[in-house]
N, C-alpha and C positions, 0 to 999 in steps of 0.2 A: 504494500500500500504506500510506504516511504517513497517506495521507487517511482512510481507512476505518476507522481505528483511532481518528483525532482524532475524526470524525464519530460514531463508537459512542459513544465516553464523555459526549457533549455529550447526548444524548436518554438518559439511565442515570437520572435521575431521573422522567422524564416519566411514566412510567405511577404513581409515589407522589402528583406535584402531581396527576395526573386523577383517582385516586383521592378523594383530598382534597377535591377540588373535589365530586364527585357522590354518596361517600357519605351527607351531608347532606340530600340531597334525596332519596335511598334512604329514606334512616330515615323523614322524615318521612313519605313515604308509605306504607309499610309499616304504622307505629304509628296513621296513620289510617285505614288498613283495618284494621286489627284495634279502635282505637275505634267506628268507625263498625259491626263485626260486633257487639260487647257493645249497642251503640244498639239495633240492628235486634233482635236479640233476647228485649230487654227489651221492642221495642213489641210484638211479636208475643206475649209469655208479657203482658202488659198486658192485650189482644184478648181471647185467649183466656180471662183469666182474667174480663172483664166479660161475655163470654159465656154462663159458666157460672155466674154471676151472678144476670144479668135472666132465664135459662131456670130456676132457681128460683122467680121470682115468676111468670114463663108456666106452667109447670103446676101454682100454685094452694103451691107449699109457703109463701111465702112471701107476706104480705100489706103488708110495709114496707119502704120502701128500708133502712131498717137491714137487716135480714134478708138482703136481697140484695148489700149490700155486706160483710158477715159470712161468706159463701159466697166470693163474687169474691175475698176476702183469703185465706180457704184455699186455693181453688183456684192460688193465685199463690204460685209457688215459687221465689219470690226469687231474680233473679237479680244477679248482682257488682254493687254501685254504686248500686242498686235499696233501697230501704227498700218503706212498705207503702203498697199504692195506697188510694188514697180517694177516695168515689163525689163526686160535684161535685152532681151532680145526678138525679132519676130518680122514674118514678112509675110504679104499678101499676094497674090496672084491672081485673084478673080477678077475677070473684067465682065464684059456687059453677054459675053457669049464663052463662058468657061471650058475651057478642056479637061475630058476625065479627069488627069490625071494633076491639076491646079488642086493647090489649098490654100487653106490659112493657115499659119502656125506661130504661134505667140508662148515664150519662155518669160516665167516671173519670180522675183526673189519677195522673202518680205524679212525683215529683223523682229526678230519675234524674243521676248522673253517673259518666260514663265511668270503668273504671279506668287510664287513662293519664292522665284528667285534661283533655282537651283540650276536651270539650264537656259541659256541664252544661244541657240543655235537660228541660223539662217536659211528658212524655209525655200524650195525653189519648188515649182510645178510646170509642166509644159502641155499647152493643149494643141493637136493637130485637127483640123476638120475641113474632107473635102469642100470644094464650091458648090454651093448650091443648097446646103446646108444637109 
């Protein structure tokens, strides 16, 4: 009966040091999914938004990569950490009577950083789309 009593109070801390010990490695993973979900986010609204982009200069509204990167930045609805994308690169070939094998193609960077802070990399997406849409 001595013993069972001595024995209780000796492990009466144990589960605050375990905590202590694994909370840490909780968090961080935790706050890295959730950085890594605003990342994933912003490439996909990136994507998206160069898509809707180069398919202004596929079906003929637009005849300049200005034009199609002036679309791509409307279409981009900013998301946390995100400023404005801009086109890198891209060229149009559609004219008033398109050949099969004419497109559009519009390449885009955006500087992007997380709001927790942990990753600041720079997003690129590229969209091709025959003429004619």
């Amino acid at each position: 009966m001595i013993f069972r009593r001595f024995r209780g109070s000796r492990e009466h801390g144990a589960a605050a040091v375990e905590m202590a010990l694994v909370l840490p490695v909780l968090l961080v993973i935790v706050f890295g999914i959730i950085d890594f979900g605003f990342l994933f986010n912003a490439q996909i609204s990136l994507t998206q938004a160069t898509r809707e982009g180069v398919r202004v200069g596929a079906i003929g509204e637009a005849t300049s990569v200005g034009a199609m990167e002036l679309r791509m930045q409307d279409a981009y609805f900013g998301v946390v950490g995100g400023g404005e994308p801009e086109a890198l690169e891209g060229s149009v070939s559609c004219g008033s009577e398109p050949d099969p094998e004419d497109s559009a193609e519009l390449r885009a960077s955006l500087d992007f950083t997380t709001p927790i802070g942990r990753f600041e990399p720079t997003l690129t997406a590229k969209a091709v789309m025959r003429c004619g849409g």
